[in-house]
PyMOL Python script that loads the backbone (N, CA, C, O; Angstrom):
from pymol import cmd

cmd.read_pdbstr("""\
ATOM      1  N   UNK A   1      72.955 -60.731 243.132  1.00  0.00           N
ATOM      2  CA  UNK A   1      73.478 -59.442 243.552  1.00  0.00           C
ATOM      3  C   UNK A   1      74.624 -58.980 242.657  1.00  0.00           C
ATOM      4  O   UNK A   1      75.038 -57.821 242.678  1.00  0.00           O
ATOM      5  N   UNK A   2      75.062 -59.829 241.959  1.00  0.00           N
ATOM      6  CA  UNK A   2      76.545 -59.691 241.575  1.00  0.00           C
ATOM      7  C   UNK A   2      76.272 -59.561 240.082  1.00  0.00           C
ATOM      8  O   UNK A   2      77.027 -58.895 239.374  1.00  0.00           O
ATOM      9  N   UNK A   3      75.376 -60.086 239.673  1.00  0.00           N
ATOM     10  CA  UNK A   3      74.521 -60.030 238.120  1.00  0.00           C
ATOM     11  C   UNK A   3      74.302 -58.438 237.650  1.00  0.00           C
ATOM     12  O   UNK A   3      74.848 -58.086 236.605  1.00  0.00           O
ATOM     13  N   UNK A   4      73.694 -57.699 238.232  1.00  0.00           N
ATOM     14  CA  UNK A   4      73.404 -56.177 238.070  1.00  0.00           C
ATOM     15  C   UNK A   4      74.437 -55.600 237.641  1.00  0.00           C
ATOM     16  O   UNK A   4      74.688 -55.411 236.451  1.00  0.00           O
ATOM     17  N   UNK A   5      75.047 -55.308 238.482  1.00  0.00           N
ATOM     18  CA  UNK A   5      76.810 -54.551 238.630  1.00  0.00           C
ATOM     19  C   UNK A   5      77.072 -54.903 237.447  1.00  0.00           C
ATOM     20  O   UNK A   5      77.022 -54.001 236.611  1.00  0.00           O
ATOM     21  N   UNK A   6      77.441 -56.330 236.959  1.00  0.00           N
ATOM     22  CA  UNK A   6      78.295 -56.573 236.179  1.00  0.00           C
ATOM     23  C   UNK A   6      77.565 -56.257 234.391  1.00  0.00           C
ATOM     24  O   UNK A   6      78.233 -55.734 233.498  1.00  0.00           O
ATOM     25  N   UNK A   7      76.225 -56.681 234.233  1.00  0.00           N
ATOM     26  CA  UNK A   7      75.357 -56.295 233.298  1.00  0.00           C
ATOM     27  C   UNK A   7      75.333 -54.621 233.038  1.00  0.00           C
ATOM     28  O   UNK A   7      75.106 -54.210 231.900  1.00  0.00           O
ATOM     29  N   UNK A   8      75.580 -53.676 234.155  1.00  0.00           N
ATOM     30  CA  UNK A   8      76.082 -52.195 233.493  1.00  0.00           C
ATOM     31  C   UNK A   8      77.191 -52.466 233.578  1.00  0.00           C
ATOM     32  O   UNK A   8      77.313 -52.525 232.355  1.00  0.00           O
ATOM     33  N   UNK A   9      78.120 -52.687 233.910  1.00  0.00           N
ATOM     34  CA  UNK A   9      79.595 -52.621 233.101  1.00  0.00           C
ATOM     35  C   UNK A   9      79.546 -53.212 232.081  1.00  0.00           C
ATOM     36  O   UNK A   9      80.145 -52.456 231.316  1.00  0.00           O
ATOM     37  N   UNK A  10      79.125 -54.384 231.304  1.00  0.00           N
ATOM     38  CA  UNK A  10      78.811 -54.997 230.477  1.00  0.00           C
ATOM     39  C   UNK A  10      78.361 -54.300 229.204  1.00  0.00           C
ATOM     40  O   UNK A  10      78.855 -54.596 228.116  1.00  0.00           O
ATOM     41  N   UNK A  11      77.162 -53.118 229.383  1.00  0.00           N
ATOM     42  CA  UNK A  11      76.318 -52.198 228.921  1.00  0.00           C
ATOM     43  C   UNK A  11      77.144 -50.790 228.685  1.00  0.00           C
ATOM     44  O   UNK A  11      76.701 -50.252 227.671  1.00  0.00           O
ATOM     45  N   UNK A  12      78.059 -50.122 229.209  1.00  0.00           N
ATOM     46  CA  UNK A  12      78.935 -49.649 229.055  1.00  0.00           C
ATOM     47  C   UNK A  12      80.050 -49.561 228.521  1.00  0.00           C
ATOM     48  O   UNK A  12      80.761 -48.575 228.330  1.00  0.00           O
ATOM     49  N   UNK A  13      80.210 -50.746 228.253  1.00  0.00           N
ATOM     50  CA  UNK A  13      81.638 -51.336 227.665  1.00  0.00           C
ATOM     51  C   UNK A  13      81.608 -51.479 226.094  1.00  0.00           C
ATOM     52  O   UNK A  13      82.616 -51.460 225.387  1.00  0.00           O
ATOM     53  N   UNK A  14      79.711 -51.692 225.438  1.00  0.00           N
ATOM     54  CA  UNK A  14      79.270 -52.046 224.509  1.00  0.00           C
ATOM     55  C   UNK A  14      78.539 -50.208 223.798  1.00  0.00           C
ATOM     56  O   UNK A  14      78.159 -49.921 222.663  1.00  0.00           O
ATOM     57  N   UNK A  15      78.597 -49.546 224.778  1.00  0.00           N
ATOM     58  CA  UNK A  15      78.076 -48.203 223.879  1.00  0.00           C
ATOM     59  C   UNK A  15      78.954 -48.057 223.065  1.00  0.00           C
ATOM     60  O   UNK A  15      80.103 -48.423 223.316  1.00  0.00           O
ATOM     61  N   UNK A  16      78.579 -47.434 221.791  1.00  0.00           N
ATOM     62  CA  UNK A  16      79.768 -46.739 221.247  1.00  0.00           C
ATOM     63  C   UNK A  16      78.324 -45.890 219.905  1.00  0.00           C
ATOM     64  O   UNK A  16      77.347 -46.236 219.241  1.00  0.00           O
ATOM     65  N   UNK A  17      78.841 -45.121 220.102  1.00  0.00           N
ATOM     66  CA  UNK A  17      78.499 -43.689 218.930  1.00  0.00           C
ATOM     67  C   UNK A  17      78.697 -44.275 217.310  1.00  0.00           C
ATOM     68  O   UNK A  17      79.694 -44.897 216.942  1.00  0.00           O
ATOM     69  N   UNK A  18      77.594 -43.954 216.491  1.00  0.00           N
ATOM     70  CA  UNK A  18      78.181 -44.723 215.206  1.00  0.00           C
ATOM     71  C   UNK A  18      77.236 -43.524 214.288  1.00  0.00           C
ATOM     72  O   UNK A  18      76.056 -43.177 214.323  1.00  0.00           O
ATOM     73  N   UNK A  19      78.129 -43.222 213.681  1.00  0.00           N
ATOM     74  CA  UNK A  19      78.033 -41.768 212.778  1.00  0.00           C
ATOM     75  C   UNK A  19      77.985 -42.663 210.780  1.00  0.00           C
ATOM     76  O   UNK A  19      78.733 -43.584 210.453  1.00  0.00           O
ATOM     77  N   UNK A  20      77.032 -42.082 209.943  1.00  0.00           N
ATOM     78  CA  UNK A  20      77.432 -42.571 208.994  1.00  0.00           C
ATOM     79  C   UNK A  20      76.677 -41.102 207.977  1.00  0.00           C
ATOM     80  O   UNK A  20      75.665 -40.453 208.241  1.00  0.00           O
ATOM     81  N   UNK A  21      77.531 -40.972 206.921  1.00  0.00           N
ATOM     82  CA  UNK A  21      77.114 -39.853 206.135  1.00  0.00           C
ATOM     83  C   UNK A  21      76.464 -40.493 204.362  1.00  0.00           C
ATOM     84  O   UNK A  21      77.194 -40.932 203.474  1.00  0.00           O
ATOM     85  N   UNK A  22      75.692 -40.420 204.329  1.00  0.00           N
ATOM     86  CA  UNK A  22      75.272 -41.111 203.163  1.00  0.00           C
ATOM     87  C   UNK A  22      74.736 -39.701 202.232  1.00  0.00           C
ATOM     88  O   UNK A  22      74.723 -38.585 202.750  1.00  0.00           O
ATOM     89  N   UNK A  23      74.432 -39.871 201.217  1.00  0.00           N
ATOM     90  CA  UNK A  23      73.621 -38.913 200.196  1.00  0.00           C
ATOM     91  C   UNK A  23      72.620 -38.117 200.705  1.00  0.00           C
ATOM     92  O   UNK A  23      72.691 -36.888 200.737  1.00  0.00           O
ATOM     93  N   UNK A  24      71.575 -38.847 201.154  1.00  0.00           N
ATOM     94  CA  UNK A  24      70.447 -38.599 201.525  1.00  0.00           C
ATOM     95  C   UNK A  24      70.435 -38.005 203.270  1.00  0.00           C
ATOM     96  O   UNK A  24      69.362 -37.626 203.739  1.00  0.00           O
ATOM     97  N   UNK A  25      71.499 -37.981 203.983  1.00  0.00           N
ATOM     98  CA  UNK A  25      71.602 -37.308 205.379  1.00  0.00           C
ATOM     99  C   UNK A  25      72.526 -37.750 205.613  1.00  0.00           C
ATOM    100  O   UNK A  25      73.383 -38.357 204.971  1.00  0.00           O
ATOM    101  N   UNK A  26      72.315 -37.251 207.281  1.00  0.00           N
ATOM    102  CA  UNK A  26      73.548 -38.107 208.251  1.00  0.00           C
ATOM    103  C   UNK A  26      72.580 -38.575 208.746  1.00  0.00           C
ATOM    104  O   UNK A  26      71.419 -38.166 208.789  1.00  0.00           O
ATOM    105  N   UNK A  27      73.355 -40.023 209.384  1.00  0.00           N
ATOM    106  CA  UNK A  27      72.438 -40.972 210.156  1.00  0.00           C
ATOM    107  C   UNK A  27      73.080 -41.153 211.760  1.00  0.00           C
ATOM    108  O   UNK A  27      74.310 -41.202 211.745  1.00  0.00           O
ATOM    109  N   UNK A  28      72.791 -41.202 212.400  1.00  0.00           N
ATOM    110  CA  UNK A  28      73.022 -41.522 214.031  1.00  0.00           C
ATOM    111  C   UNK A  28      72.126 -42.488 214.723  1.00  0.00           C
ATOM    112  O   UNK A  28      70.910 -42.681 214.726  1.00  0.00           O
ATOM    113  N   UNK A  29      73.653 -43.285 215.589  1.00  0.00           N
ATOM    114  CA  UNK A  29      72.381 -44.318 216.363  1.00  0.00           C
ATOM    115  C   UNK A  29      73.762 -44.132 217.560  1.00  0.00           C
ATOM    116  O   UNK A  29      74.946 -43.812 217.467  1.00  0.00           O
ATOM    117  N   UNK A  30      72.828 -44.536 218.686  1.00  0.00           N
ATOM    118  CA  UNK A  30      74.015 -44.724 219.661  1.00  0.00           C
ATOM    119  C   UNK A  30      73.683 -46.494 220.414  1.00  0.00           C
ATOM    120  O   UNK A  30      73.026 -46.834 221.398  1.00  0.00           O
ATOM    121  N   UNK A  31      74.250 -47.054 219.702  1.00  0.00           N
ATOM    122  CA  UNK A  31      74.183 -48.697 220.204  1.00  0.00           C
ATOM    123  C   UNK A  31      74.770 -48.853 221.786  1.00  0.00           C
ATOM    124  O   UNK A  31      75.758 -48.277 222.242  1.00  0.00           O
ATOM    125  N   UNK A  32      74.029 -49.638 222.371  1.00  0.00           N
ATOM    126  CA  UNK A  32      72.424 -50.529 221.795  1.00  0.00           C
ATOM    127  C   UNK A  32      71.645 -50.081 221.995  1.00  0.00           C
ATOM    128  O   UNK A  32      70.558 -50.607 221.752  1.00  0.00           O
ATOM    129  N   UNK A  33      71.772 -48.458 222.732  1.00  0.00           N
ATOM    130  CA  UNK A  33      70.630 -47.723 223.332  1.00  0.00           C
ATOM    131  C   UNK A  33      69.782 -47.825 222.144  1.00  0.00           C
ATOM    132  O   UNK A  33      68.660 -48.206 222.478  1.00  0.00           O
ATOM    133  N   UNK A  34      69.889 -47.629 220.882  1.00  0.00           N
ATOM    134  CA  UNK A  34      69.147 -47.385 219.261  1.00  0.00           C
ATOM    135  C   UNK A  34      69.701 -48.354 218.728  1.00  0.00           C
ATOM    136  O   UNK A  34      70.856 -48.660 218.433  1.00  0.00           O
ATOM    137  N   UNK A  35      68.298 -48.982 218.609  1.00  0.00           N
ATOM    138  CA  UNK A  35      68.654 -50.331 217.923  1.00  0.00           C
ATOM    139  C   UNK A  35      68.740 -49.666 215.937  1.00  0.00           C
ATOM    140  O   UNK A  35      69.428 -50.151 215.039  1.00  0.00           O
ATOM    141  N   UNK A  36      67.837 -48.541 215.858  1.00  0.00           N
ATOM    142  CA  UNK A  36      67.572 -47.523 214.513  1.00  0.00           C
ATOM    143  C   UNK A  36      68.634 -46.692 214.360  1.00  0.00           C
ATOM    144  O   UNK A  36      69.460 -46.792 215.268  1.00  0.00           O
ATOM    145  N   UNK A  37      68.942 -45.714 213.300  1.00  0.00           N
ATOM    146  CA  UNK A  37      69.318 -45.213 213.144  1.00  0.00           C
ATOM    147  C   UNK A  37      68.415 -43.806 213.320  1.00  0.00           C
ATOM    148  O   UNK A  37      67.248 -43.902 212.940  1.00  0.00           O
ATOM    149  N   UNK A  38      68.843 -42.510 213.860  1.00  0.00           N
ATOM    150  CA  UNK A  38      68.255 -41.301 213.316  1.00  0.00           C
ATOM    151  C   UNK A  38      68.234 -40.619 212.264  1.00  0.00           C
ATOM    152  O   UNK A  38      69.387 -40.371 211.910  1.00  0.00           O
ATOM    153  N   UNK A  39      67.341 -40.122 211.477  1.00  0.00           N
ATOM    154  CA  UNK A  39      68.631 -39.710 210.473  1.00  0.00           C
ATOM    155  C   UNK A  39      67.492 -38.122 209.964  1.00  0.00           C
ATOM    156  O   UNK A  39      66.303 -37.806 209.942  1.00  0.00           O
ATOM    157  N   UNK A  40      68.909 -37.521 209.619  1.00  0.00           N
ATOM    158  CA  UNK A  40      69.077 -36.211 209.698  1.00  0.00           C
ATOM    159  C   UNK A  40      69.258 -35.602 208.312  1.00  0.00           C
ATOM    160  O   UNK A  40      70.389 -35.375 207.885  1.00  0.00           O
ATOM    161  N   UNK A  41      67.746 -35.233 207.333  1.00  0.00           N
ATOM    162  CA  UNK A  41      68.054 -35.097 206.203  1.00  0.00           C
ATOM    163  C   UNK A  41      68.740 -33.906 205.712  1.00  0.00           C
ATOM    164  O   UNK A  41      68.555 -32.864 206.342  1.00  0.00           O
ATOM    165  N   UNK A  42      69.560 -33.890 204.609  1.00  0.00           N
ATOM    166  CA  UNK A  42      70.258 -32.972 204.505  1.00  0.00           C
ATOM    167  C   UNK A  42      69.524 -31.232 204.193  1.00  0.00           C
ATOM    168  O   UNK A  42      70.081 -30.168 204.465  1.00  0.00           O
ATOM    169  N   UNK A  43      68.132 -31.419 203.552  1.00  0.00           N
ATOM    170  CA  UNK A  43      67.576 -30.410 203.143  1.00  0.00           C
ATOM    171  C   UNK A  43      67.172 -29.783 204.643  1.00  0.00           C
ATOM    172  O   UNK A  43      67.389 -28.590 204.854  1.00  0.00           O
ATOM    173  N   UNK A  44      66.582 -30.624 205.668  1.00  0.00           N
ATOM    174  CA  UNK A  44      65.927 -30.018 206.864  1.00  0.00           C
ATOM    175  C   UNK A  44      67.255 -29.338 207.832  1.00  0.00           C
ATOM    176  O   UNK A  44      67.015 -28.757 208.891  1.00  0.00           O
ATOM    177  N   UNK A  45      68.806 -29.527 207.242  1.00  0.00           N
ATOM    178  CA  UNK A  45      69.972 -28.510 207.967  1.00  0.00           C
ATOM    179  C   UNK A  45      69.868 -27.271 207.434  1.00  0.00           C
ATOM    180  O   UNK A  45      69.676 -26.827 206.302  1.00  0.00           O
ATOM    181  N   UNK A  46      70.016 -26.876 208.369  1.00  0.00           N
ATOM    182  CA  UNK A  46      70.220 -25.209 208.298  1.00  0.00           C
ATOM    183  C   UNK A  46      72.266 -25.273 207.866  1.00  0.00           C
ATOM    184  O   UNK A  46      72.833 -25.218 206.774  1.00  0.00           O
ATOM    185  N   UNK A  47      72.763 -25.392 209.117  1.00  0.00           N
ATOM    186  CA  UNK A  47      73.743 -25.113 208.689  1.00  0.00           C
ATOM    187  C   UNK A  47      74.754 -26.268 210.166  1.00  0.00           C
ATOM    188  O   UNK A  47      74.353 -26.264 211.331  1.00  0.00           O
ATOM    189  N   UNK A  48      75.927 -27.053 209.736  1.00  0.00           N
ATOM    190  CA  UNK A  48      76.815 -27.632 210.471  1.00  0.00           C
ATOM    191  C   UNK A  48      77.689 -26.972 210.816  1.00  0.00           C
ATOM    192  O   UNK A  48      77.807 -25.842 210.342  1.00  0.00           O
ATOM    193  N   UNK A  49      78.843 -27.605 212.026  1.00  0.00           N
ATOM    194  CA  UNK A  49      79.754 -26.807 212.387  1.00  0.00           C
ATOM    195  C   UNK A  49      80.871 -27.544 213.106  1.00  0.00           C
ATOM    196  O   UNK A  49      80.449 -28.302 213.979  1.00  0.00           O
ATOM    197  N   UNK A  50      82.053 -27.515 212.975  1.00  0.00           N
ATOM    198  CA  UNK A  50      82.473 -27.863 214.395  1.00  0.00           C
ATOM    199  C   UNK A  50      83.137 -27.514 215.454  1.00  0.00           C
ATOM    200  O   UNK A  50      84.363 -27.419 215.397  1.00  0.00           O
ATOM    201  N   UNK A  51      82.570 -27.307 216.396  1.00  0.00           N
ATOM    202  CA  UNK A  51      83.139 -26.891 218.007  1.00  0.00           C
ATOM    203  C   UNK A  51      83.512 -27.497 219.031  1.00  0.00           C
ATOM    204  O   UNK A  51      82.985 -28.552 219.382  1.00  0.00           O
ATOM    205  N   UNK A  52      84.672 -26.817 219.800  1.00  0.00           N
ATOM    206  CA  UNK A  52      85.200 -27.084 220.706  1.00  0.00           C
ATOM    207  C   UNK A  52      84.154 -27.039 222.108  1.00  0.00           C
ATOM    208  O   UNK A  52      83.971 -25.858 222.405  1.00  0.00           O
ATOM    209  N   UNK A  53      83.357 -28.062 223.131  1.00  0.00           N
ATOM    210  CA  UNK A  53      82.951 -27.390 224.171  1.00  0.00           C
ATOM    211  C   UNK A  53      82.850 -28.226 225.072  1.00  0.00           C
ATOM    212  O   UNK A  53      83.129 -29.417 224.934  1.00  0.00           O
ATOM    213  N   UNK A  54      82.369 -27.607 226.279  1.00  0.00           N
ATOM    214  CA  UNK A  54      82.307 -28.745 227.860  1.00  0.00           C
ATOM    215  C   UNK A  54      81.265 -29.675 227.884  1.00  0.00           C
ATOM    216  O   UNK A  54      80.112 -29.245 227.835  1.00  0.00           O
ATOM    217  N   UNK A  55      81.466 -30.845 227.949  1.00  0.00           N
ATOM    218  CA  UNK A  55      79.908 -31.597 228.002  1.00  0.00           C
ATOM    219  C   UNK A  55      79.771 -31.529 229.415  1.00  0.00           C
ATOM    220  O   UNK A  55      78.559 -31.332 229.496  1.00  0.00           O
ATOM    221  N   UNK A  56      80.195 -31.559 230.588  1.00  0.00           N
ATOM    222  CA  UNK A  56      80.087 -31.363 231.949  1.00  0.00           C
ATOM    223  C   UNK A  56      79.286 -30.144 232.277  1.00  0.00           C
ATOM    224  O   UNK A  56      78.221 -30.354 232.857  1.00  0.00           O
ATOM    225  N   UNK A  57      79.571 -29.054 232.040  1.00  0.00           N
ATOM    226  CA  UNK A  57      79.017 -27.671 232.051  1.00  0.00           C
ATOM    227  C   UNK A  57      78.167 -27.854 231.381  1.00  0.00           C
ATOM    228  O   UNK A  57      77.191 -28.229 232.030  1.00  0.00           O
ATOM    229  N   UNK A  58      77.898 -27.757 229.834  1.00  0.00           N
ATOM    230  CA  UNK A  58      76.903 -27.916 228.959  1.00  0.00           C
ATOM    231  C   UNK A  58      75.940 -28.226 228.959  1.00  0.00           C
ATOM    232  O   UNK A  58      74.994 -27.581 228.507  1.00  0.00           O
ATOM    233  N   UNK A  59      75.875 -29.769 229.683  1.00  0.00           N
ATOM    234  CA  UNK A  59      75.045 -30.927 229.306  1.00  0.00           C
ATOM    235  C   UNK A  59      75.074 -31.495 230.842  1.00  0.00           C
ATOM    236  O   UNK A  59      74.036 -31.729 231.462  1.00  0.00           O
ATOM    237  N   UNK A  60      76.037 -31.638 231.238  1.00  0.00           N
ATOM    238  CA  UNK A  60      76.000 -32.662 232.795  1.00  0.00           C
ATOM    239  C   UNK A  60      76.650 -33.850 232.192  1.00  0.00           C
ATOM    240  O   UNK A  60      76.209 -34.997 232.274  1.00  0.00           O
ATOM    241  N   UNK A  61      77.414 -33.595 231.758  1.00  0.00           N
ATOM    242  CA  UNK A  61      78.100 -35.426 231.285  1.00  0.00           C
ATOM    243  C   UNK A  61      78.096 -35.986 230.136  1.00  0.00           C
ATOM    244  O   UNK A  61      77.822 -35.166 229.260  1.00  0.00           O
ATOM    245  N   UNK A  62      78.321 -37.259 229.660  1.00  0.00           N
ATOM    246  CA  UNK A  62      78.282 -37.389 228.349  1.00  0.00           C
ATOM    247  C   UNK A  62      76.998 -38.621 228.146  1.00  0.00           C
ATOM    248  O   UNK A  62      76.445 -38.938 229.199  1.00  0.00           O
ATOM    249  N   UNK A  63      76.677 -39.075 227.311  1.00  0.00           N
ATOM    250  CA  UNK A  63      75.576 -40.072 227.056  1.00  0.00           C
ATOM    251  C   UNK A  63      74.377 -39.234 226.198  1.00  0.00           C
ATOM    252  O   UNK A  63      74.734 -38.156 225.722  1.00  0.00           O
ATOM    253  N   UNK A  64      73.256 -39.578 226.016  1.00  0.00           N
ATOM    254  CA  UNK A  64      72.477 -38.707 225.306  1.00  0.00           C
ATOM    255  C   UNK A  64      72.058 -37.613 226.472  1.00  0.00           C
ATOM    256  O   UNK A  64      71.807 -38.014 227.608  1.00  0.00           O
ATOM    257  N   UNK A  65      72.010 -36.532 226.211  1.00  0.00           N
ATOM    258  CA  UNK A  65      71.753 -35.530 227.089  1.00  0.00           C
ATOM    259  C   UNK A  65      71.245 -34.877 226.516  1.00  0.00           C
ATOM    260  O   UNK A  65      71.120 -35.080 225.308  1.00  0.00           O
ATOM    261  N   UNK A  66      70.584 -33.505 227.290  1.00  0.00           N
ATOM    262  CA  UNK A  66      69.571 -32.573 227.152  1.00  0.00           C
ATOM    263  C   UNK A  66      70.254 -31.473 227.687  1.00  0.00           C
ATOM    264  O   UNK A  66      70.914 -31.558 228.723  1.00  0.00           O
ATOM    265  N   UNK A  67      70.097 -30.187 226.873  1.00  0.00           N
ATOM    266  CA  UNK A  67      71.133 -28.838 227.901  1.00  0.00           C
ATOM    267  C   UNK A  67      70.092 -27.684 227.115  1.00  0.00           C
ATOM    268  O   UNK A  67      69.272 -27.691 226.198  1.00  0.00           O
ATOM    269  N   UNK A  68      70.685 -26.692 228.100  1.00  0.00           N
ATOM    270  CA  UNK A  68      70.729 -25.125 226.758  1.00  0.00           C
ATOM    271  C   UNK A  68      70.449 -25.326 225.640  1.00  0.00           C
ATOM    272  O   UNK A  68      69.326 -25.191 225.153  1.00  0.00           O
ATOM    273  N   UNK A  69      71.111 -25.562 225.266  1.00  0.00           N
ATOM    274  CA  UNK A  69      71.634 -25.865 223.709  1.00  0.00           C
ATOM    275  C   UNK A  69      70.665 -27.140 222.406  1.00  0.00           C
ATOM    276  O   UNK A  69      70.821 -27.259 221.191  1.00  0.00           O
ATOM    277  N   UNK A  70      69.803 -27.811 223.275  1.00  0.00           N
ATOM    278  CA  UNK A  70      69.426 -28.557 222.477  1.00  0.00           C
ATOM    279  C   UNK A  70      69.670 -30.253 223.215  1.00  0.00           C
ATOM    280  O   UNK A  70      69.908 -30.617 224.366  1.00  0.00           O
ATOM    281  N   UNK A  71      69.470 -31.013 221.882  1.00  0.00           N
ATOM    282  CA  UNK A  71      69.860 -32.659 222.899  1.00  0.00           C
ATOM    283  C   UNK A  71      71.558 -32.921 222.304  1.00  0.00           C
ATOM    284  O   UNK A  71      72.077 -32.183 221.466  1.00  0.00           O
ATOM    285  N   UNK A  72      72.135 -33.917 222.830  1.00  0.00           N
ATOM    286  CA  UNK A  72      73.763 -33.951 222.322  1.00  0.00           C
ATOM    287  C   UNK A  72      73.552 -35.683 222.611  1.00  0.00           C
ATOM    288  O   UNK A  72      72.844 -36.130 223.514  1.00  0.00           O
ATOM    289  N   UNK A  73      74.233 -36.408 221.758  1.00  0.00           N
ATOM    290  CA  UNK A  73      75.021 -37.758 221.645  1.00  0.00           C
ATOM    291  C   UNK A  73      76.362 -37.547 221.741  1.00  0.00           C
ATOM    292  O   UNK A  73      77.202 -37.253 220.891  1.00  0.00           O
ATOM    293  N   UNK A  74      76.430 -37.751 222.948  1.00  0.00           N
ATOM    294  CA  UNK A  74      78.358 -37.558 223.355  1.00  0.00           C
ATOM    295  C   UNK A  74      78.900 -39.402 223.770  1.00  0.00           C
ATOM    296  O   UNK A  74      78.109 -40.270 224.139  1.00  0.00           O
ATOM    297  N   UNK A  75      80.061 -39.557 223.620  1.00  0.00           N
ATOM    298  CA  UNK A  75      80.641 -40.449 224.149  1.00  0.00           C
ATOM    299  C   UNK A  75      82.018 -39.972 224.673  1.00  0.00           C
ATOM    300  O   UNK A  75      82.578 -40.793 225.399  1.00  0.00           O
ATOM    301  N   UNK A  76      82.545 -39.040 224.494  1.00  0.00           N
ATOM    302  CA  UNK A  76      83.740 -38.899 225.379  1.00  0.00           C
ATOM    303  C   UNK A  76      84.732 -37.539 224.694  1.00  0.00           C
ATOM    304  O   UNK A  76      84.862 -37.532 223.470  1.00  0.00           O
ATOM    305  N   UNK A  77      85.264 -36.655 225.346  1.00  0.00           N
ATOM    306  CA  UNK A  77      86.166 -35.359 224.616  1.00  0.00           C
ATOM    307  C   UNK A  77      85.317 -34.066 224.556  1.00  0.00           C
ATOM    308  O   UNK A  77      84.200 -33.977 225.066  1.00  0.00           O
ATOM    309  N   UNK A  78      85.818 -33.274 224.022  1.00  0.00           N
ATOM    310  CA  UNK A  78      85.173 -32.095 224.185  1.00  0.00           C
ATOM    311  C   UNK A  78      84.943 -31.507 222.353  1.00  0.00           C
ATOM    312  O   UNK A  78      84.633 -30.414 221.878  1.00  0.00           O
ATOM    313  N   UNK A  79      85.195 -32.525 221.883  1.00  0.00           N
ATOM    314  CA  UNK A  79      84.683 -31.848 220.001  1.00  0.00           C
ATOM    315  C   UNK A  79      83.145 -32.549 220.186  1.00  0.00           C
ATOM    316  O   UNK A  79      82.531 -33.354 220.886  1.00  0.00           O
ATOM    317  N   UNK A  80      82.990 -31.636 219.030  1.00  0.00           N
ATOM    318  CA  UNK A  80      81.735 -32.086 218.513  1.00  0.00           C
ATOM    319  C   UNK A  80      80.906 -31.355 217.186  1.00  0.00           C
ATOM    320  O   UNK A  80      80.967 -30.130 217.081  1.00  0.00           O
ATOM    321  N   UNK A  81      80.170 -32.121 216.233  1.00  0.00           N
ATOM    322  CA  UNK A  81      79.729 -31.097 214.999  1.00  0.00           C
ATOM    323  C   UNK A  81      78.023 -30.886 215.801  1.00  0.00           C
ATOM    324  O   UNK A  81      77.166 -31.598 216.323  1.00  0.00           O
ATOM    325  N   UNK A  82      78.232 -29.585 215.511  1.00  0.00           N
ATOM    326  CA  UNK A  82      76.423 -28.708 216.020  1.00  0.00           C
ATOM    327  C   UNK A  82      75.704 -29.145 214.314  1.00  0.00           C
ATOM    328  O   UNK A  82      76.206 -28.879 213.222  1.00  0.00           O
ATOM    329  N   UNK A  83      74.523 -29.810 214.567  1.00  0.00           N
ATOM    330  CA  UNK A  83      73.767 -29.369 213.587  1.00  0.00           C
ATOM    331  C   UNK A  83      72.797 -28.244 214.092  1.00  0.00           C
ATOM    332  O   UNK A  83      72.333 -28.092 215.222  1.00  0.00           O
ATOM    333  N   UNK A  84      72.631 -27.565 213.061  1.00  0.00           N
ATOM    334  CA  UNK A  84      71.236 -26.478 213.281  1.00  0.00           C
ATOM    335  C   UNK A  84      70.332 -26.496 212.297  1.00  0.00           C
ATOM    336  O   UNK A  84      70.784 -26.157 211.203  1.00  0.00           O
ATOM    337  N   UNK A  85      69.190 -26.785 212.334  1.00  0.00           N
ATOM    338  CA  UNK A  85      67.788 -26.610 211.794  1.00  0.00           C
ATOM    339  C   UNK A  85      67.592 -25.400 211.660  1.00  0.00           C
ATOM    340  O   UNK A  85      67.998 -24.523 212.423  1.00  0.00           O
ATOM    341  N   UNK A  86      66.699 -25.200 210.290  1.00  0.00           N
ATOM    342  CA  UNK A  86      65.639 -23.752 209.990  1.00  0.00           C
ATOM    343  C   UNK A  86      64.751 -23.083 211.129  1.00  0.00           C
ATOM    344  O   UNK A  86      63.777 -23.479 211.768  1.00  0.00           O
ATOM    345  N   UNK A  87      65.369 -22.098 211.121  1.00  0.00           N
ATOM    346  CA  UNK A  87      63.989 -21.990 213.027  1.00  0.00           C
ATOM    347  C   UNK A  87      65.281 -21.739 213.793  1.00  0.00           C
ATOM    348  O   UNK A  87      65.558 -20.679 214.355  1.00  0.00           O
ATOM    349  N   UNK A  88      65.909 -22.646 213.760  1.00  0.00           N
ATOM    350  CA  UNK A  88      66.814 -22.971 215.320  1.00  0.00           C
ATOM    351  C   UNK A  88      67.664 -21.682 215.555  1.00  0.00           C
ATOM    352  O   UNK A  88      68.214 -21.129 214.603  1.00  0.00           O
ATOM    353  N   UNK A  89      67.801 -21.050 217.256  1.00  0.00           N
ATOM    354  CA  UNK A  89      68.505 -20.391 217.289  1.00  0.00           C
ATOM    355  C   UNK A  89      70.387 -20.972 216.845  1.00  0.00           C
ATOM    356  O   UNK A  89      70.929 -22.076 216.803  1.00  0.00           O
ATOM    357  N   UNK A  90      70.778 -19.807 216.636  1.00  0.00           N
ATOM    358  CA  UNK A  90      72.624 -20.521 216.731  1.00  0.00           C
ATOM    359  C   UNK A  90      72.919 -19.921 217.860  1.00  0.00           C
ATOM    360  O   UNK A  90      72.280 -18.904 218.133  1.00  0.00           O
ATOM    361  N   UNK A  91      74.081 -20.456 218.906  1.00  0.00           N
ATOM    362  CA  UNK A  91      74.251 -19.882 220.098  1.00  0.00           C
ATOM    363  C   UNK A  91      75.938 -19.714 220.063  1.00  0.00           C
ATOM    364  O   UNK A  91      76.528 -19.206 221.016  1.00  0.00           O
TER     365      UNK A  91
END
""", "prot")
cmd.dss("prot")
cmd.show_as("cartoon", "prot")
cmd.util.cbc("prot")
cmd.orient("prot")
């Protein structure tokens, strides 16, 4: 009973957001949820940015989420860089 509980705090304690910018893109993984990296080539951006906004309102919270706006990798605060794709509205 006591195993569960403590295995998500455990699991929580170990997320953390890991951003890396190389030549060829940006890469994203959010450990251990992604054991991979994503990665985000630089030709397929439209255009980056960075903004101030609510992940509560936005999104419903922080963790990988889904909103309005697209999907978001949050871990905590209210910054964040928007990528936008060819196609993609800007909002």
């Amino acid at each position: 009973m006591v195993i569960l509980p403590v295995a998500i705090a455990v699991l929580f304690l170990m997320l953390k957001l890991e951003t890396q910018v190389r030549r060829d893109g940006l890469y994203v993984r959010f450990f251990p949820i992604h054991i991979r990296y994503r990665k985000f080539e630089r030709e397929v951006l439209f255009e980056y940015f960075s903004t101030t906004y609510s992940p509560i309102r936005e999104y419903g919270g922080w963790g990988i989420r889904f909103g309005v706006k697209g999907k978001t990798y949050n871990v905590s605060g209210n910054q964040r860089v928007e990528l936008v794709r060819p196609g993609q509205e800007i909002q």
